[in-house]
C-alpha positions as CSV (number, residue, x, y, z in Angstrom):
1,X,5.9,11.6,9.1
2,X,6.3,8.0,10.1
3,X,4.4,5.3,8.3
4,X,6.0,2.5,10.0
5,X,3.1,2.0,12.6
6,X,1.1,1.1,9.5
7,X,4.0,-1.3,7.6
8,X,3.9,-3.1,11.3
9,X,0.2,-3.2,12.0
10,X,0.2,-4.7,8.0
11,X,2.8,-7.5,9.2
12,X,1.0,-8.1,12.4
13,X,-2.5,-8.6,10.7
14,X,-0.7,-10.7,7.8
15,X,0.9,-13.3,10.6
16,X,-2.0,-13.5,12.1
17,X,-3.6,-15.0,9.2
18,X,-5.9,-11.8,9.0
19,X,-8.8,-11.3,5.9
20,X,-7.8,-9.6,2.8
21,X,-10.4,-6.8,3.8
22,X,-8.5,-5.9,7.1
23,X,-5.3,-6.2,5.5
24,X,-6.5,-3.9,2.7
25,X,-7.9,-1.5,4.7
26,X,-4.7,-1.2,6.9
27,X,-2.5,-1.1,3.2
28,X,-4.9,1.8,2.2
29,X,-4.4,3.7,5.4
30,X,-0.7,3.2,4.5
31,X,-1.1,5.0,1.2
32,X,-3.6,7.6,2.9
33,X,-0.7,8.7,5.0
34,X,1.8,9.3,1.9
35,X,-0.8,11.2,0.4
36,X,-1.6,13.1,3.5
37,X,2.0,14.2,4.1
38,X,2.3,15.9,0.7
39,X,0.0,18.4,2.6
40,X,-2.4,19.0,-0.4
41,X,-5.9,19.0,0.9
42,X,-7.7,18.2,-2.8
43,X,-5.0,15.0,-4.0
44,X,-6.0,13.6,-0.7
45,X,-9.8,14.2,-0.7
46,X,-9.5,13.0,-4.2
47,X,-7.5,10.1,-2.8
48,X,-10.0,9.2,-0.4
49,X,-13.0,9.3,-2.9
50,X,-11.8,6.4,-4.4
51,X,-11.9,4.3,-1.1
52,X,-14.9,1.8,-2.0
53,X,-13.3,1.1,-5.3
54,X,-9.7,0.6,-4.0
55,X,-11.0,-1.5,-1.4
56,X,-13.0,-3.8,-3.9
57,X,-9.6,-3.5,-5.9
58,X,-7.4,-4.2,-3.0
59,X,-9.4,-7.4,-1.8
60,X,-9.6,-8.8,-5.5
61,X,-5.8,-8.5,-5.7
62,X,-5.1,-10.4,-2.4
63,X,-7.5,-12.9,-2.9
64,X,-6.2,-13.7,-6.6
65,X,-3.1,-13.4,-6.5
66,X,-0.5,-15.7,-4.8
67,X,1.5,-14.0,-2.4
68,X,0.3,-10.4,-2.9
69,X,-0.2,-10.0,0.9
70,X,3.3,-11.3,1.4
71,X,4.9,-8.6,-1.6
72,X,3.0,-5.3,0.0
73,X,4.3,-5.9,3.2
74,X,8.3,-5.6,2.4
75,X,7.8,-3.3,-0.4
76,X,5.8,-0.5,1.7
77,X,8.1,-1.2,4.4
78,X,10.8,-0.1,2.0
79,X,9.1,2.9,1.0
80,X,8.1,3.5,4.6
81,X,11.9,3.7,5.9
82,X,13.0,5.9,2.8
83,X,10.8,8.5,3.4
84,X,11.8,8.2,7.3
85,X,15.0,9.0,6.2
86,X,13.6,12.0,4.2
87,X,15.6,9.9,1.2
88,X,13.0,10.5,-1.6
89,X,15.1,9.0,-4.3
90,X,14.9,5.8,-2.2
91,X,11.6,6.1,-1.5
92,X,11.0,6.6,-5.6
93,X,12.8,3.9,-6.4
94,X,11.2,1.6,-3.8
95,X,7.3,2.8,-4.9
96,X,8.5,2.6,-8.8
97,X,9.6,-1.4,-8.3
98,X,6.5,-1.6,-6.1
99,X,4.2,-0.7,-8.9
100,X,6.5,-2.3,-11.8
101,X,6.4,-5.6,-9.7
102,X,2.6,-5.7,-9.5
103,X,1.2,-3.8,-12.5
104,X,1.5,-7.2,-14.5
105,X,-0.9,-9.1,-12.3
106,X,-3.3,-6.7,-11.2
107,X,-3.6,-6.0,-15.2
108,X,-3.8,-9.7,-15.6
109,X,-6.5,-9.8,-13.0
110,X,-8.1,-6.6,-12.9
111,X,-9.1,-5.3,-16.3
């Protein structure tokens, strides 16, 4: 499984100045695929249920807070390369400081 495409579509649309709502959308896909590749059919139907609400979510966070496009980039490129590598304490480390690093804000902002 290779994520990248997504991590470099993300940096493509985030130079190019792109909304929050594309940028989300292609951030979601992201996570879709990690889901996916676990191979369980109901965690990622489950997953996907959610899509309306994380995409609400997702725009929110850009929008409010400063830099949050810039952070997802780097951070799910991290994660991306890890689990390339098939180096899943990497890629658990990388998704742990991922979620540490933003849980404050979108807590902050997202009650």
């Amino acid at each position: 499984m290779s994520c990248s495409p997504l991590v470099d579509r993300h940096q493509e649309l985030l130079t190019a100045g792109a909304g929050n709502a594309e940028m989300v959308a292609c951030d979601r896909a992201f996570h879709i695929a990690i889901v996916s590749a676990v191979g369980n059919t109901e965690l990622t139907d489950l997953y996907r249920s959610m899509g309306d609400r994380q995409q609400r979510t997702g725009v929110t966070s850009f929008s409010l807070i400063p830099g949050r496009a810039e952070i997802a980039v780097p951070h799910d490129r991290r994660i991306a390369e890890a689990l390339k590598r098939f180096d899943l304490d990497e890629a658990e480390e990388a998704l742990r400081e991922h979620l540490e690093r933003l849980a404050p804000d979108l807590e902050r902002y997202l009650p």
